[in-house]
C-alpha positions as CSV (number, residue, x, y, z in Angstrom):
1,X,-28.2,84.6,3.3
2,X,-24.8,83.3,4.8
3,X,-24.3,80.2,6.5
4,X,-23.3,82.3,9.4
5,X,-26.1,84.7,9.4
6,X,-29.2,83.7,10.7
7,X,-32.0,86.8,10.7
8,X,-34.2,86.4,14.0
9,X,-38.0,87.5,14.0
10,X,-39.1,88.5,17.4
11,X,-43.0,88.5,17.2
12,X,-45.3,89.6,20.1
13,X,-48.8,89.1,20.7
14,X,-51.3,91.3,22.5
15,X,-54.6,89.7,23.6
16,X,-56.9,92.8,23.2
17,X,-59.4,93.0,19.8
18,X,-58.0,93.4,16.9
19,X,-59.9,94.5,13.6
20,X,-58.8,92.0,10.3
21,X,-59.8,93.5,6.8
22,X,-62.6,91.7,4.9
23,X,-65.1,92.2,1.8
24,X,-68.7,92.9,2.2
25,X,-71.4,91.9,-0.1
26,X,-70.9,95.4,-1.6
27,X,-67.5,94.3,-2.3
28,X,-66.2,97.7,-0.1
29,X,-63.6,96.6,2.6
30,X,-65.1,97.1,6.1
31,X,-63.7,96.1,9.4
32,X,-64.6,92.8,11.1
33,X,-62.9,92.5,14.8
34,X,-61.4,89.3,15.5
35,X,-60.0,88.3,19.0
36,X,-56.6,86.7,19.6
37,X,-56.5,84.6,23.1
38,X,-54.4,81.9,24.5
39,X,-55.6,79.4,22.1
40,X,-54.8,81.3,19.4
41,X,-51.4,81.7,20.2
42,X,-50.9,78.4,20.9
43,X,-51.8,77.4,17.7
44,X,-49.6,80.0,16.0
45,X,-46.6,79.1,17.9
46,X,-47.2,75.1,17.0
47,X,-47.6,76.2,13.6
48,X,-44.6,78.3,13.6
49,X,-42.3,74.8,15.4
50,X,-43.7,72.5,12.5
51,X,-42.5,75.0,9.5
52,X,-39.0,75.9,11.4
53,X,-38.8,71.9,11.8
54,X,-39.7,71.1,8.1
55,X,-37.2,74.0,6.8
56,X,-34.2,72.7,8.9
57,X,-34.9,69.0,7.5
58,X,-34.5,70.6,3.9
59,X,-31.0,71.8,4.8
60,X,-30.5,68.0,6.4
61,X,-26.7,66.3,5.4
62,X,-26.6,64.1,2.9
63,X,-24.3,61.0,3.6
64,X,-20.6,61.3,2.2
65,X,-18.5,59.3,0.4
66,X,-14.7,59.8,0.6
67,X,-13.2,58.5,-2.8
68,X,-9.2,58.1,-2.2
69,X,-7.2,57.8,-5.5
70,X,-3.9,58.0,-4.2
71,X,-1.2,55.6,-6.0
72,X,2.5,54.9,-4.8
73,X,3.1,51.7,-7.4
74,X,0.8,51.5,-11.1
75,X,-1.1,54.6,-11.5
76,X,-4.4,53.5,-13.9
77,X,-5.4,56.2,-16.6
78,X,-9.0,55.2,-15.6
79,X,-8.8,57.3,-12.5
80,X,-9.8,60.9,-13.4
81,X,-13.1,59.2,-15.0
82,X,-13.8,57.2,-12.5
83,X,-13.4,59.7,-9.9
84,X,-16.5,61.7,-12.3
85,X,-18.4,58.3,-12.6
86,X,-18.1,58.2,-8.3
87,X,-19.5,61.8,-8.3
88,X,-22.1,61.3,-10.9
89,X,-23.2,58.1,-9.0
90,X,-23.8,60.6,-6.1
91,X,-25.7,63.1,-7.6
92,X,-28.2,60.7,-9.0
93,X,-29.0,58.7,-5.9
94,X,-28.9,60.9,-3.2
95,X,-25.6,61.1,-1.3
96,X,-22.2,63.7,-1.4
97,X,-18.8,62.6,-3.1
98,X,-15.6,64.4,-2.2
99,X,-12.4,63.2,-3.9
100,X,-8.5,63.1,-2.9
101,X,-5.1,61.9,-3.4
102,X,-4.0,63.5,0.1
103,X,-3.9,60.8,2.9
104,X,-3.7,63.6,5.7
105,X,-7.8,63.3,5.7
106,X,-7.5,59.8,7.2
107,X,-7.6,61.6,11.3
108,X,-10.3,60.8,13.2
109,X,-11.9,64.3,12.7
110,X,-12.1,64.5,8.9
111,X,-13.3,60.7,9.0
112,X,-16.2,61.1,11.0
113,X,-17.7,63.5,8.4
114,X,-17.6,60.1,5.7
115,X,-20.2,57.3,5.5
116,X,-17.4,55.4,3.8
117,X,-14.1,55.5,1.9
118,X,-13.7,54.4,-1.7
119,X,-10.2,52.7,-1.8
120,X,-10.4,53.7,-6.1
121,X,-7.6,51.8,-7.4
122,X,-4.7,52.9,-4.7
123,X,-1.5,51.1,-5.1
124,X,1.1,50.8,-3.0
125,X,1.7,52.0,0.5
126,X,-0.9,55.0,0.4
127,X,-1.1,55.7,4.5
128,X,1.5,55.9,7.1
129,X,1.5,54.2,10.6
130,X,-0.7,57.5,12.1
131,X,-3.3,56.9,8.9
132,X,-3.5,53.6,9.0
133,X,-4.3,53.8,12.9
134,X,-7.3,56.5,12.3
135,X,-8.1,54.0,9.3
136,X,-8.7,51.2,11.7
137,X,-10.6,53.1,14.7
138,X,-12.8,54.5,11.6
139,X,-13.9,51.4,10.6
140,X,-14.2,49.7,14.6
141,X,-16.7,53.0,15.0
142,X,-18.8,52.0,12.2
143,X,-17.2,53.2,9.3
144,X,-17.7,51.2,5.8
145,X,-15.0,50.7,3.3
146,X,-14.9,50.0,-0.6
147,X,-12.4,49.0,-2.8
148,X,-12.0,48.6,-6.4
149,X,-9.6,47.1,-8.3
150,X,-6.4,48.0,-7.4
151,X,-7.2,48.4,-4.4
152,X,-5.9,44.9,-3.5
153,X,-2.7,45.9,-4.9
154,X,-2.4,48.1,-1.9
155,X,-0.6,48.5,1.8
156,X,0.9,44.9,1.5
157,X,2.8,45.7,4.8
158,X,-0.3,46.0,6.6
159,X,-2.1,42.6,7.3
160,X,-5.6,44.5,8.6
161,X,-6.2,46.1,5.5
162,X,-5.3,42.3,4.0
163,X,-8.1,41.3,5.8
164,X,-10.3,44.6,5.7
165,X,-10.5,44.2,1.6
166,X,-10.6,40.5,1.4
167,X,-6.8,39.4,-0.5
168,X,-3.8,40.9,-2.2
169,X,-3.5,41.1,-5.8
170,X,-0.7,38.5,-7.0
171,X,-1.3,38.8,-10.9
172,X,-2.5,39.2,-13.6
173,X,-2.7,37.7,-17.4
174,X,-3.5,40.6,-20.4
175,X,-6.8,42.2,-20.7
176,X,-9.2,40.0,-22.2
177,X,-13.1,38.8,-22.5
178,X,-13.9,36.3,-19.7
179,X,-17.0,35.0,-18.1
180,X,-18.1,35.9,-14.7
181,X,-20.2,33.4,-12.0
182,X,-22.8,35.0,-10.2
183,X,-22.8,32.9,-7.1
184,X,-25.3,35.6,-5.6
185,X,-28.0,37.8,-7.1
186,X,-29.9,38.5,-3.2
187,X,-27.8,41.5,-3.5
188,X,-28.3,45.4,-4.5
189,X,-24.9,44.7,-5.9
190,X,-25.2,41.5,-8.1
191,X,-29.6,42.2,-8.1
192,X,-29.0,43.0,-11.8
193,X,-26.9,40.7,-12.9
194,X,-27.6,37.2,-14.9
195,X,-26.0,34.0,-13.9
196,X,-23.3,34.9,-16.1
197,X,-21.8,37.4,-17.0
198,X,-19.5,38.0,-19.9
199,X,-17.3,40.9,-19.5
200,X,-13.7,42.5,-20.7
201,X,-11.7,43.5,-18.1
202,X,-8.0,42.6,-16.6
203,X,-8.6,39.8,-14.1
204,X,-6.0,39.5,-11.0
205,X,-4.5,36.5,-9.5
206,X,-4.9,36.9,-5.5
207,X,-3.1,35.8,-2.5
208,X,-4.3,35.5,1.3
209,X,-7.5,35.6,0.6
210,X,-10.1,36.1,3.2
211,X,-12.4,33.1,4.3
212,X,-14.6,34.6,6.0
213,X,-16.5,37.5,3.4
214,X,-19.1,36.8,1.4
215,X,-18.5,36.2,-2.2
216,X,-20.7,37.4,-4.6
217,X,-19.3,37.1,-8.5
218,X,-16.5,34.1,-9.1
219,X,-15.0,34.3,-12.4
220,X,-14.7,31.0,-14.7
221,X,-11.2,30.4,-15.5
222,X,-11.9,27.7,-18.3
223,X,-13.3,30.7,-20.2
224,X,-9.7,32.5,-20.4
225,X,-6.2,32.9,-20.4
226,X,-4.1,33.2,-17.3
227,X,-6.4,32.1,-13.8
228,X,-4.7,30.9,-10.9
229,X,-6.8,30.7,-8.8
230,X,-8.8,27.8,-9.6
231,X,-12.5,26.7,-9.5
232,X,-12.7,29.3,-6.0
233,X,-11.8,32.4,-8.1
234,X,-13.5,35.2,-6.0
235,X,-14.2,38.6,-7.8
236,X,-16.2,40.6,-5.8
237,X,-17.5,39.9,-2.1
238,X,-18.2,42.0,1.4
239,X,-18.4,41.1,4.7
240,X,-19.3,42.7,8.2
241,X,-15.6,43.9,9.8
242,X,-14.8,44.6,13.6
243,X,-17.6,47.0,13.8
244,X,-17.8,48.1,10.3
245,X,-18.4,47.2,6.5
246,X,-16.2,46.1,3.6
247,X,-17.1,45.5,0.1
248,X,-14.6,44.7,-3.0
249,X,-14.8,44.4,-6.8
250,X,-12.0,43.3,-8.7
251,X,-13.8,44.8,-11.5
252,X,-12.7,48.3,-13.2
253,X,-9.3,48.8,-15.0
254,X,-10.5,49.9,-18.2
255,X,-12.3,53.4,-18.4
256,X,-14.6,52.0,-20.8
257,X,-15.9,50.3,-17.2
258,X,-17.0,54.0,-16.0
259,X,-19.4,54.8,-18.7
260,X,-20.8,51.3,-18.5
261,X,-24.2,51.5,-16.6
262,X,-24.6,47.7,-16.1
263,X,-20.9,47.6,-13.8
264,X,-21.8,51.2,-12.4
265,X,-25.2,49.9,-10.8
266,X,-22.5,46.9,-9.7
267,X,-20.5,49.6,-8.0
268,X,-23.6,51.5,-6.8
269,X,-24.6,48.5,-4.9
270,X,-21.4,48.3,-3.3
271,X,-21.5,51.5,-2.0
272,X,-24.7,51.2,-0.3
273,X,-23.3,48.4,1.4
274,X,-20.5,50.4,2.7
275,X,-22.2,53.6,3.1
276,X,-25.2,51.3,5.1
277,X,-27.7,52.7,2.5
278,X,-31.0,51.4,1.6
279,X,-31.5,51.2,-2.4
280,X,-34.5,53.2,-3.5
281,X,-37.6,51.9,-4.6
């Protein structure tokens, strides 16, 4: 049946007997008059409410995540799987993924239909002045945001989205093996995480960072080549926003990341926060 086509059942009801087919002892069929009144109607049309109720909550929306890919500076190879890893995450846990690299979405219309937009390693200036406007009155309306990666290293003429995803990328030294500080495991984000975590990645230097989010993973420079940052090294944080929600991970260059289910239930996490989703029990 089409979306567009919905079949309508007109039933009526007469209140004079009415014979109902049953089985004798004998097992012959014989006819036993029942009578439908007032009460039995009114039972019949509750009954009919609760099942037209309980089919329309089938057919209910799930919540949708916008994942925005779009790159104006470095364009990461990890994109096309991550974009699968983003749907896949989806699927499995109950809520819609669409995907695009075309910034005319960001309206108000076509933003209302999200629960929250995936910044997925963007770079550059991604949105113009018209974007970036139905960008902010998203998130002021209750609208989450996520960023990963590069997503620092994005809209560095824009100083809301500075402070909407926490800092600007500055740096970074080559990939290589480096230990991470859990600073807080109270999180669906960080929940599954150990005090330390030892993980290959590329790590970024970052500028105007953010004092007031919430910083979940710090990354200990003694244990590689190439911080800047110092002892307050922030990786991954979120923080309530002029209405909305922001979460950020530094983590993900490498597409080895997307098929790793310890940094995917990292991500997952994140999303929920954005998306303002409860994690399943």
């Amino acid at each position: 049946m089409s979306k567009n086509h919905v079949r309508k059942t007109t039933l009526s009801f007469r209140t004079e007997e009415h014979h109902n087919l049953a089985s004798n002892k004998a097992g012959k069929i014989s006819m036993v008059p029942f009578r439908t009144g007032p009460c039995f109607i009114v039972a019949l049309l509750l009954a009919l409410v609760i099942t037209t109720d309980s089919y329309a909550a089938s057919f209910k929306k799930s919540p949708r995540l916008l994942v925005f890919s779009k790159t104006a500076g470095f364009r990461h190879d990890c994109i096309p799987v991550a974009r699968l890893a983003m749907i896949k995450l989806g699927q499995e846990n109950g809520f819609a993924v669409d995907t695009t690299e075309d910034a005319s979405v960001f309206n108000e219309k076509d933003l209302k239909r999200y629960a929250a937009v995936l910044f997925l390693n963007t770079t550059g200036n991604v949105l113009n002045d018209e974007q970036q406007a139905a960008m902010e009155k998203y998130i002021h309306n209750g609208g989450g945001y996520m960023g990963i990666h590069a997503a620092t290293d994005t809209e560095y003429e824009w100083p809301w989205y500075n402070k909407l995803a926490g800092a600007w990328f500055t740096s970074h030294p080559k990939q290589q093996q480096a230990t991470l500080l859990v600073v807080d495991r109270n999180n669906d984000a960080t929940r599954h995480l150990q005090e330390k975590w030892s993980r290959w990645d590329e790590w970024y230097n970052f500028k105007d960072l953010n004092p007031d989010v919430h910083v979940l993973i710090k990354i200990d420079e003694s244990s590689y080549e190439g911080g800047k940052n110092g002892d307050n090294h922030p990786m991954s944080w979120y923080h309530d926003f002029e209405g909305g929600r922001a979460f950020y991970t530094e983590l993900g260059h490498t597409k080895e990341s997307y098929a790793d289910p310890v940094y995917l239930q990292h991500v997952l996490g994140g999303l929920r926060y954005a998306m303002n989703l409860k994690a399943k029990k």
